[in-house]
C-alpha positions in Angstrom: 36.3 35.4 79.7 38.4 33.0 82.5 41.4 34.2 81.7 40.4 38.1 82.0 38.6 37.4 85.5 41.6 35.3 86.3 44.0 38.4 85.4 42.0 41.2 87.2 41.6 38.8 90.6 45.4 38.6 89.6 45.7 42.3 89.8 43.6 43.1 93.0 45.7 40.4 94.9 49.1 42.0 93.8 50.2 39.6 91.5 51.0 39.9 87.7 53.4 37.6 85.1 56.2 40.2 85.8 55.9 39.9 89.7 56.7 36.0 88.8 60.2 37.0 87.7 61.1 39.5 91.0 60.5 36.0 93.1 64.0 35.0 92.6 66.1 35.2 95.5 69.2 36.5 93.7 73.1 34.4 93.8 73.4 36.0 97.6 70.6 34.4 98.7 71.1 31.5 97.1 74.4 31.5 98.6 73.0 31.9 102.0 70.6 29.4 101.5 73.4 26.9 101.0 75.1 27.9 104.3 72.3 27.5 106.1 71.6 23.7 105.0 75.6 23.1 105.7 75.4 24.7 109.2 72.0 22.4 109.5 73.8 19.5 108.3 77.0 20.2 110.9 74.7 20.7 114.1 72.1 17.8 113.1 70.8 16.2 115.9 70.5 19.5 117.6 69.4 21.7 114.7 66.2 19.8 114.6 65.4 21.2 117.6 64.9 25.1 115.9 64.3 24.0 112.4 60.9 21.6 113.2 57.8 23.9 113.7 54.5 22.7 114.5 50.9 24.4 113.3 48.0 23.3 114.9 44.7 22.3 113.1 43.3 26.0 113.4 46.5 27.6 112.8 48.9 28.6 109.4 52.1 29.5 109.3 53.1 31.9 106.9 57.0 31.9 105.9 59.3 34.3 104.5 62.6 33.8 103.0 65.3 36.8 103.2 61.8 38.7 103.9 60.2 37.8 100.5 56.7 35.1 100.9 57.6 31.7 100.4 55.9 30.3 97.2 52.7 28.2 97.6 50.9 30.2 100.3 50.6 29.7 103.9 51.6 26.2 105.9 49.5 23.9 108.1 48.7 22.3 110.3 51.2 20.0 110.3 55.3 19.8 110.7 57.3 22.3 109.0 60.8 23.4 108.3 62.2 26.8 108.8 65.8 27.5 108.1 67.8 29.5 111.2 69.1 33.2 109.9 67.2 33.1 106.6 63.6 32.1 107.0 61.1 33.5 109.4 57.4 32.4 110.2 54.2 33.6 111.3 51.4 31.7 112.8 48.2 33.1 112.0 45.1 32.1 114.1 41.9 31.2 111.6 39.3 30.5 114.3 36.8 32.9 115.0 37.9 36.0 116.9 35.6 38.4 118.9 36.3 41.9 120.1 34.7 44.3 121.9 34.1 47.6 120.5 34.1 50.2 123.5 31.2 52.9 123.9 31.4 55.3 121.3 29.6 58.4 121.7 27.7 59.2 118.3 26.0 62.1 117.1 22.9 61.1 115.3 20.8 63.0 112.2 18.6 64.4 114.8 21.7 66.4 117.0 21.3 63.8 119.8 24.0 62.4 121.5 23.9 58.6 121.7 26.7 56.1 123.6 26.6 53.1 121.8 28.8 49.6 122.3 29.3 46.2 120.0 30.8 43.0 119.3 32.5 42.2 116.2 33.1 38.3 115.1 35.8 37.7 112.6 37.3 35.0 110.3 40.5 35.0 108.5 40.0 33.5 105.9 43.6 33.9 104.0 46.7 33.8 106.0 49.1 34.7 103.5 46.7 38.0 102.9 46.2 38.6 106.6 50.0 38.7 107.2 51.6 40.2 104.0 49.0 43.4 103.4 48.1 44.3 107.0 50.6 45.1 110.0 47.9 43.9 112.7 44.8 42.5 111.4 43.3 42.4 114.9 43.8 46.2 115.7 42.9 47.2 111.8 39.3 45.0 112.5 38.9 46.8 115.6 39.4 50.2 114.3 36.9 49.8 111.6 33.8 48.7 113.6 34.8 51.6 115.4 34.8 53.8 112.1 32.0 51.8 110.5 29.6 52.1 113.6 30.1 56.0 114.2 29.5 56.2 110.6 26.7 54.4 110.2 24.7 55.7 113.5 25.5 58.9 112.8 23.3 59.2 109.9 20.4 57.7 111.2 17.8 59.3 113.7 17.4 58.2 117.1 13.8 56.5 116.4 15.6 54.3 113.6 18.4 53.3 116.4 15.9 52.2 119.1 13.6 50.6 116.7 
């Protein structure tokens, strides 16, 4: 029973046995990955300088390699290395966020027009998630109170909204 749960939480995060294989980087990579540590090794006491990152305590960084995820999730807080020309990062912030939603004129059940405001709070609560399936979490959570809060005061009456 595990190992079917395990399987389908497998499948709803994108990841299967055959995505395990596509990881590789391939012989260019590999390649560049070597040049990389040379040039690091040639320019040492300066390279440390762009290759050291720090993550704070409420932050995680989330690497890519040639533009695939870095294996073992998101990094932090701590010190971190990030190869020049082959690795990029992206801090993600894990603290609670709040956002306004602006007035939004609803229509209720009862054909009355209604202006109605909110604040949203929000966690991330998976950095590697955050970064990899959304473009901008912070817009996309903004957007959806938006949607959510037209939708759901538009099919109520005004009693039920000022009650």
């Amino acid at each position: 029973m595990n190992g079917r749960m395990r399987k389908e939480e497998e499948a709803m995060m994108g990841h299967d046995d055959s995505s395990v294989a596509s990881t590789s980087i391939g012989i260019f990579g590999y390649i560049l990955f070597g040049i990389s540590w040379v040039m690091v090794g040639i320019t040492l006491p300066f390279s440390l300088c762009v290759i050291l990152k720090v993550v704070q305590e409420y932050e995680r960084a989330v690497i890519f390699r040639l533009g695939r995820l870095l294996p073992g999730g998101a990094k932090g807080p701590g010190i971190f290395f990030v190869l020049p020309c082959i690795e990029t990062y992206q801090k993600v912030d894990l603290r609670t966020i709040t956002l306004d939603v602006p007035p939004q004129e609803v229509l209720t059940r009862d054909s009355v027009t209604v202006s109605v405001d909110a604040v949203v709070y929000y966690r991330v609560s998976n950095a590697t998630i955050s970064v990899a399936n959304v473009e901008n979490a912070h817009h996309s959570t903004r957007l959806l109170a938006q949607t959510t809060l037209r939708n759901i005061l538009g099919t109520k009456n005004l009693h039920e909204i000022l009650s």
